[in-house]
N, C-alpha and C positions, 0 to 999 in steps of 0.2 A: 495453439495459435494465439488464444487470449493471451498468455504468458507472455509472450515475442511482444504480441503490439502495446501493453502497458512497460515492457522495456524502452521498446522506440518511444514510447511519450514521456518515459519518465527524461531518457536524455536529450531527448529534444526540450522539454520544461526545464531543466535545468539548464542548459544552454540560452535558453529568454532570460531565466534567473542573474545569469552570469553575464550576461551582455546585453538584454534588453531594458532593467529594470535599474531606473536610477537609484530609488530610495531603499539604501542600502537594509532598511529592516525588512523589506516586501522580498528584498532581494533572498535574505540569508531564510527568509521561509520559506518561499518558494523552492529555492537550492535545499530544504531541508527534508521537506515535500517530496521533492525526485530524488531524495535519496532513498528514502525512504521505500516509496515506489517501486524504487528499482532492484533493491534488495529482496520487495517483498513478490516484484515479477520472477524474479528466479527461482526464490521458496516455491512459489505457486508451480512451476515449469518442472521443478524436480518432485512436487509434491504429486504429482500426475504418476510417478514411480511406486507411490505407496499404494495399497489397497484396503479395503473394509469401511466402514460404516464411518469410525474417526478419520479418516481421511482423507473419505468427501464430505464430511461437515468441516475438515481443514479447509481443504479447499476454497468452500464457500463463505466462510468466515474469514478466510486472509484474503478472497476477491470484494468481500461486501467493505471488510476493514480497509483496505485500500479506497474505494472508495469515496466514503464517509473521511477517512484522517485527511487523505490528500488531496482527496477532491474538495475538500471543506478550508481549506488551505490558498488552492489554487483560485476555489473562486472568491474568498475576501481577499488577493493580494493581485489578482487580475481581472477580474472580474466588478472588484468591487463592493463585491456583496459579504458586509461584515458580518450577520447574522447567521451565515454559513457554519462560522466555527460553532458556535451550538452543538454540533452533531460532532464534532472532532474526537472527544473525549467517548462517545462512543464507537466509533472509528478504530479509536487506539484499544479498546477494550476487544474489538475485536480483533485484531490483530493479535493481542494476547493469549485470545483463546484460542486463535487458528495454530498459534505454537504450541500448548498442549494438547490439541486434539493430535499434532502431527507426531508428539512423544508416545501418548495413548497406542498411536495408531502403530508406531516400531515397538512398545513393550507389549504390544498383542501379537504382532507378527515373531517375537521372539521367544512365545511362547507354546 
């Protein structure tokens, strides 16, 4: 269910992105933000198919990554709050881990 509704927000954000938001630099973040998102609500939605240890630390590491990247995003380009991005870089780091704990998690199950 989490998976689904960080879909619906990511296309509904993107949608503000693309037609709410005048200043096209706020714009192409925000639209880069719900892309982002949205990719990474599906990982998460299929990641619910894996099992073991790596990947429910996937899981939690591509919903915490998500976030930290987008949510840090969404609120310096809508919210206004520039201090946000701070936490982005670690957002994206996590996001990175949640892709290898989700390889860990299929080269254990394939073994």
């Amino acid at each position: 269910m989490l998976a689904s509704l960080l879909g619906l927000t990511a296309v509904a954000l993107g949608a503000i992105a693309a037609h709410a938001l005048a200043d096209p630099v706020a714009s192409a973040a925000v639209e880069r933000a719900s892309t982002y998102q949205l990719i990474h609500a599906v990982v998460l939605w299929l990641a619910t198919l894996c099992t073991g240890w790596a990947a429910r630390c996937a899981r939690w590491a591509l919903l915490a990554g998500m976030l930290l990247f987008c949510g840090a995003i969404y609120a310096k380009y809508l919210l206004f709050f520039g201090q946000a991005v701070a936490v982005a870089p670690t957002g994206g780091t996590l996001l990175m881990i949640g892709w290898l704990l989700l390889a860990i998690s299929q080269l254990r199950d394939q073994n």
